[in-house]
N, C-alpha and C positions, 0 to 999 in steps of 0.2 A: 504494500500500500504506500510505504514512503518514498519508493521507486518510482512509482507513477505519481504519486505528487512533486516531487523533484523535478521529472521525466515534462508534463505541464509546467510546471515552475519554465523552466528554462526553453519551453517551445513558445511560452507568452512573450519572454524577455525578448526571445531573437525578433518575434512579431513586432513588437514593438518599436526595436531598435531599428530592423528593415521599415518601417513606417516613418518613421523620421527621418530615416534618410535622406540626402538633399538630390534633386532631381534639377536637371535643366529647361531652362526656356531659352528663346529666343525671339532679340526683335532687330530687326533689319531700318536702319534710319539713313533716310536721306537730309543729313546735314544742312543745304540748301532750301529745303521748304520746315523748316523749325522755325518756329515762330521769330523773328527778329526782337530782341528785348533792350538793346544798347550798340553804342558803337565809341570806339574812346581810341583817338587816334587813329592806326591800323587795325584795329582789333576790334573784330564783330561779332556779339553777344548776340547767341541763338539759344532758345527752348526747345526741347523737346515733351510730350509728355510718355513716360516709362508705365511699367505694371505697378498696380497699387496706388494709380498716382504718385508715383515719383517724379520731382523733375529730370532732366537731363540736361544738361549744360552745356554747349561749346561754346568756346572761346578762342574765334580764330583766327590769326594774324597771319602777313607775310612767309613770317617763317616757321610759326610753329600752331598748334591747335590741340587744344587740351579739353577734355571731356572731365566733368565732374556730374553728382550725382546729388539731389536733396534740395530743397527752399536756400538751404543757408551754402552750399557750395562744398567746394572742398576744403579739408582741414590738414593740417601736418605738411610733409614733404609732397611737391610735386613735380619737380626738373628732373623729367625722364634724359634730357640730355640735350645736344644745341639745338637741334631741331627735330621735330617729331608731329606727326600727322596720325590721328588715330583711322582706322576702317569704320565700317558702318554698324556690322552687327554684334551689338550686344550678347551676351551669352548670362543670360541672370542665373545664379543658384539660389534654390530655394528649398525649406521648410517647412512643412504643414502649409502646403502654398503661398507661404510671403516669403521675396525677395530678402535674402541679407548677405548677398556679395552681388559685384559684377564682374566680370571679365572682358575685356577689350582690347584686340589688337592696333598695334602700335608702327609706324615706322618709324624707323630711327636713327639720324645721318650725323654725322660731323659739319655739311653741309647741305644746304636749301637744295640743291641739285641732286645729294646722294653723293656715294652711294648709301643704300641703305640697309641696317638690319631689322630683323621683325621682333618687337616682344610685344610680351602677354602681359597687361598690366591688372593687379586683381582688386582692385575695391572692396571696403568696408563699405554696406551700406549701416548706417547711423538712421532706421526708418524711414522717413520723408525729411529730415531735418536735414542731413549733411553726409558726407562719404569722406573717406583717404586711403590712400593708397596702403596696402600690407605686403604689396610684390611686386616685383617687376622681372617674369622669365623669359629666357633666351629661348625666341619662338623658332628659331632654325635648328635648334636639337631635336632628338627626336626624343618622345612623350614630352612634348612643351603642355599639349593641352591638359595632359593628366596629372604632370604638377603644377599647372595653375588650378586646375580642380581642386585638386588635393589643400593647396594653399589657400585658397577660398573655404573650403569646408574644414580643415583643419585649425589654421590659423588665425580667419579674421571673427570668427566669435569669440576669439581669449586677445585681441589685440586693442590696444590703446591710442586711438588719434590723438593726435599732440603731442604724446608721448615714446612712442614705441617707432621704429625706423622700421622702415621697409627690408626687406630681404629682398637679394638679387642672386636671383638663381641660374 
């Protein structure tokens, strides 16, 4: 009898634990039709709207364009490097279906011309309020996406915006 109570015991836990698992979404943005919000200088502030209503932010200039995530923007470290253009689609992971990482490809040069390398940059989402960055992997290796997955699910629910540095993998 205490075998198969144990035996239940730990066929609930694993259920459990496969149920929280974090799964992906995906949203595809076209940069160019986000809502115009600002313009300062060279640099032109665009919305998007995300899952959950979240906002999405680019911020995009000459030479570089930076995606952030939340009402209040991004927090902590953000200088992926001199110049950097993010891709279009989002890759969110989520929990009991709410968002709390993103993942977003990167290009990444020394120069406005290239050449360029690719990384996977992973976002805190901070709810609707604000994002920061917890990684930035070297998207030309090979499992780049699986340790940004990994880093997103492992990492940014125990990590500290404003306090804690990014890992670069």
């Amino acid at each position: 009898m205490r075998a198969l109570i144990l035996i239940a015991c730990l066929v609930g836990a694993l259920a459990a634990h496969g149920a929280a698992a974090a799964d992906s979404a995906y949203t595809k943005f076209g940069w160019e039709k986000c809502r115009k919000t600002g313009e300062e200088d060279d640099v032109v502030m665009r919305r998007c709207a995300g899952p959950d209503g979240i906002a999405v932010d680019i911020n995009s200039g000459a030479d570089a364009a930076f995606v952030s995530f939340g009402e209040k923007g991004a927090r902590g470290e953000t200088q992926l490097g001199e110049f950097y253009f993010p891709k279009e689609t989002v890759e969110w992971r989520k929990a009991s279906g709410k968002p709390f990482a993103a993942i977003l490809r990167y290009d990444i040069g020394k120069s406005v011309g290239g050449p360029f390398r690719s990384a996977l940059v992973v976002y805190k989402l901070e709810g609707k309020a604000s994002s920061c960055i917890v990684a930035i992997v070297d998207g030309g290796k090979p499992g780049a996406n699986e340790r940004a997955r990994a880093a997103a699910d492992e990492a940014a629910p125990k990590f500290t915006c404003d306090k804690d540095r990014p890992a670069r993998q």
